[in-house]
N, C-alpha and C positions, 0 to 999 in steps of 0.2 A: 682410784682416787675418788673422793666422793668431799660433796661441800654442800653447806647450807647456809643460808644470808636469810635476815628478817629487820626489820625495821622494828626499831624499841623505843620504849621511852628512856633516856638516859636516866640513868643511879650510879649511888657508890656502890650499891650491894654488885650491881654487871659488874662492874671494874675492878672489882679486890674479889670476887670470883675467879677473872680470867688471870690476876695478878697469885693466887694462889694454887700450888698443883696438889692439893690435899696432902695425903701422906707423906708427900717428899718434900713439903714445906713453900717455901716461895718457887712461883713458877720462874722459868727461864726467858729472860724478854730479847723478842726475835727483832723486833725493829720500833719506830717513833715515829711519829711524824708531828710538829708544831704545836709537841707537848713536853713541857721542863720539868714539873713536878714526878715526884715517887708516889704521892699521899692520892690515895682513890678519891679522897673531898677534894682535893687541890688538883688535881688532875680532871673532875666534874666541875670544877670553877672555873677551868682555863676551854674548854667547850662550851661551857655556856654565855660567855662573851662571844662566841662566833652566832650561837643559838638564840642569842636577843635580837638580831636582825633579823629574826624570821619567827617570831612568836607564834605563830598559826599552826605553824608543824606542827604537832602533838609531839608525835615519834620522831625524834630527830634523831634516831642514833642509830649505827646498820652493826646489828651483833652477826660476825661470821662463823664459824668453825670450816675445819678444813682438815680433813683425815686423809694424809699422804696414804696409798698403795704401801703394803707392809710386806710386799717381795721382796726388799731392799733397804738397807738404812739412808736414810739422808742426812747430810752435811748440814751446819746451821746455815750454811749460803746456799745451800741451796732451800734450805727451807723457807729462807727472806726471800730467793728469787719465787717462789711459785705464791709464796702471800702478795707480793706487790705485783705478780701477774694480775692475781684476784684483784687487786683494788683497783688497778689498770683498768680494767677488766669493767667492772662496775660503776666506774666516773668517780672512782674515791683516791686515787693515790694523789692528789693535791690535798688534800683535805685531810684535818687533825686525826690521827689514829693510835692507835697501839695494840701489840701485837705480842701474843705469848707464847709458848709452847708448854703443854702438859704431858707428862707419862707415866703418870700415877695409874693408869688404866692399865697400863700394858701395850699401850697403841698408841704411839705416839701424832699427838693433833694438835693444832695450831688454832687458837682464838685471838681474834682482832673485834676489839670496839671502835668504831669510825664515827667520825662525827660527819651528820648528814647533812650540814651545816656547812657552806662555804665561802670563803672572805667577802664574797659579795652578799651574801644572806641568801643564794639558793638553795634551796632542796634540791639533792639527786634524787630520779624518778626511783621508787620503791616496784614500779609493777613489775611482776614475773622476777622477783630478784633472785628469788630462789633457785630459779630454773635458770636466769644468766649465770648467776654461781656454777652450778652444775654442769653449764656447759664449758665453763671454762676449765673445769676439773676435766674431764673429757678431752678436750685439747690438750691440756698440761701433757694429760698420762700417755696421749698418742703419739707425741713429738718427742716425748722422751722412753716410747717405745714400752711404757706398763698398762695394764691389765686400767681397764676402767671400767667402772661401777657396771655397766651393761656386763662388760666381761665375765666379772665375778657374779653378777646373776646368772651366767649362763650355766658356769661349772657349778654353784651351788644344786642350781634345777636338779645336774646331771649324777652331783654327789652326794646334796644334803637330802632333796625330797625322795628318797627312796628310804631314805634311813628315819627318817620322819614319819613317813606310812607304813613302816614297819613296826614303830612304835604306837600308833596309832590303833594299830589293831591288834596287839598284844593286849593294849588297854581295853579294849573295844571288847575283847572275848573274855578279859580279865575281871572285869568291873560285871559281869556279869556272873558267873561265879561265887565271888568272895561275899563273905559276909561281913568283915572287918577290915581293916588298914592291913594288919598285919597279912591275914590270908590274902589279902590283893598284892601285896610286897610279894609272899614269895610265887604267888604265879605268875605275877612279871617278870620274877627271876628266873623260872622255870623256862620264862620265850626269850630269855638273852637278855634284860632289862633291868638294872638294878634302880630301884627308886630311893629318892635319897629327900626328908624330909628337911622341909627349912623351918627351924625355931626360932621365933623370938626371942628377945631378951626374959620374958616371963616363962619362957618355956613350953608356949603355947603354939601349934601348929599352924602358918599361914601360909602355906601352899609344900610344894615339892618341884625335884626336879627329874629326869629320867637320864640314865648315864648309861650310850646302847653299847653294851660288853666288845661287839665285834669290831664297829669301828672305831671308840673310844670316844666318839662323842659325847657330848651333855647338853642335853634342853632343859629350859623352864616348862612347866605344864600348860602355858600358856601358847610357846611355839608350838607348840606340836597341833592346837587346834583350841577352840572354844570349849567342845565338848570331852576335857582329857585332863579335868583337874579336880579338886576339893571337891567346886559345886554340882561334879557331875555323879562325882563318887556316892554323895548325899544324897542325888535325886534317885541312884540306884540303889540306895538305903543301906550303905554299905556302912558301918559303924566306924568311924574317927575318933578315938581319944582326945584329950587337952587341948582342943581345935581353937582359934584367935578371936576374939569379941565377934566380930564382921561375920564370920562361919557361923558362930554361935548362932546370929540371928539369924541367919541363912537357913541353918539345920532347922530351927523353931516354925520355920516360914514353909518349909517342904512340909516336916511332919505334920501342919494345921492342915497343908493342902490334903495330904494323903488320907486324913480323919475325914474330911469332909465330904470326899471320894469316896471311904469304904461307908458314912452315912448313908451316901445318896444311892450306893447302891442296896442296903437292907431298908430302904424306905422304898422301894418299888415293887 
């Protein structure tokens, strides 16, 4: 289980966010607290009468998410129980809140906006909120006997980074090689690596991703390392077709450097 908490400025755009689960249309609402309205403005109107008795806050608002452990489904009660643990938790469960559930991800998570605001015009303390969150995720997962965020660090270490450093140096010997996109595609494929380019809408190349045959996973070019995408592909002058504006200048920016290099050395 893993949770995050930050102090915001209150808006309607947080709150018809957490009210929306994208694709699936209106989100699912997990609980309330000493808020009547449906309307994301009318619902920011009724927190900011708590919020004029404290005008100094800037950030009066504690945006949370909360990604239950996905070993298991959870109940919508138990998903109000482990949110109002959280706000227990935090000095929020008296105070105005509302709370959603999203699953348009595939992962089903839980967002609450709290107002930091309370009937007396206190501010709940903001410091280390992030890490009170977290440890109350921690707790949740132990007492109910699941895997928490340490946990899943440990098996990732022991299952994902070997599969990672194998793809790392597929590329590493690959990009040294190729001359083009395509020749680096298939000598990735040749070490178990299928690469799979992401297109824009225009049709134009802004990155990839790596999908490793054996264990079925898939990276962005980005997990696997800094040096293991586009910009590295370019600095090793490996030719990209229909590449994305950003690349574009990117590529113009290496090959000035490269001219300037093969100058400096016929001038000596």
């Amino acid at each position: 289980m893993v949770s995050k908490a930050k102090s915001i400025r209150g808006s309607v755009k947080a709150i018809r966010y957490i009210q929306s689960d994208k694709s699936l249309g209106d989100a699912m609402e997990l609980d309330r607290n000493g808020i009547i309205s449906n309307d994301p403005k009318e619902i920011l109107d009724e927190l900011r009468l708590m919020q004029e008795a404290n005008e100094k806050c800037q950030k009066n608002t504690i945006s949370i998410v909360i990604s239950p452990s996905s070993e298991r489904e959870f109940s919508r009660a138990e998903l109000r129980e482990i949110t109002r643990t959280h706000l227990k938790g935090l000095g929020l469960d008296q105070n105005q809140y509302l709370a959603t559930v999203h699953r348009s991800t595939g992962h089903t998570h839980i967002h609450v906006i709290a107002n930091r605001i309370d009937e007396h015009g206190k501010a709940v303390s903001d410091s280390f909120i992030s890490k009170k969150s977290q440890d109350i995720s921690e707790k949740i997962a132990k007492e109910k006997g699941l895997l928490t965020a340490k946990d899943w660090k440990k098996i990732n270490d022991v299952t994902i980074s070997p599969v990672k450093q194998e793809i790392k140096q597929a590329h590493d010997l690959s990009k040294l090689k190729a001359q083009d996109f395509s020749q680096y595609s298939e000598l990735m494929k040749s070490r178990g690596v299928d690469v799979i380019p992401t297109i824009n809408k225009q049709g134009e190349m802004q990155g990839f991703k790596f999908h490793h045959e054996q264990s079925g996973m898939t990276f962005k070019a980005s997990d696997i390392g800094k040096n293991a995408g586009v910009k590295d592909l370019l600095q090793n002058r490996v030719k990209i077709p229909n590449l994305s504006t950003p690349y574009l200048e990117v590529q113009q920016e290496i090959q000035k450097e490269i001219k300037q290099s093969i100058n400096k050395g016929f001038s000596r």
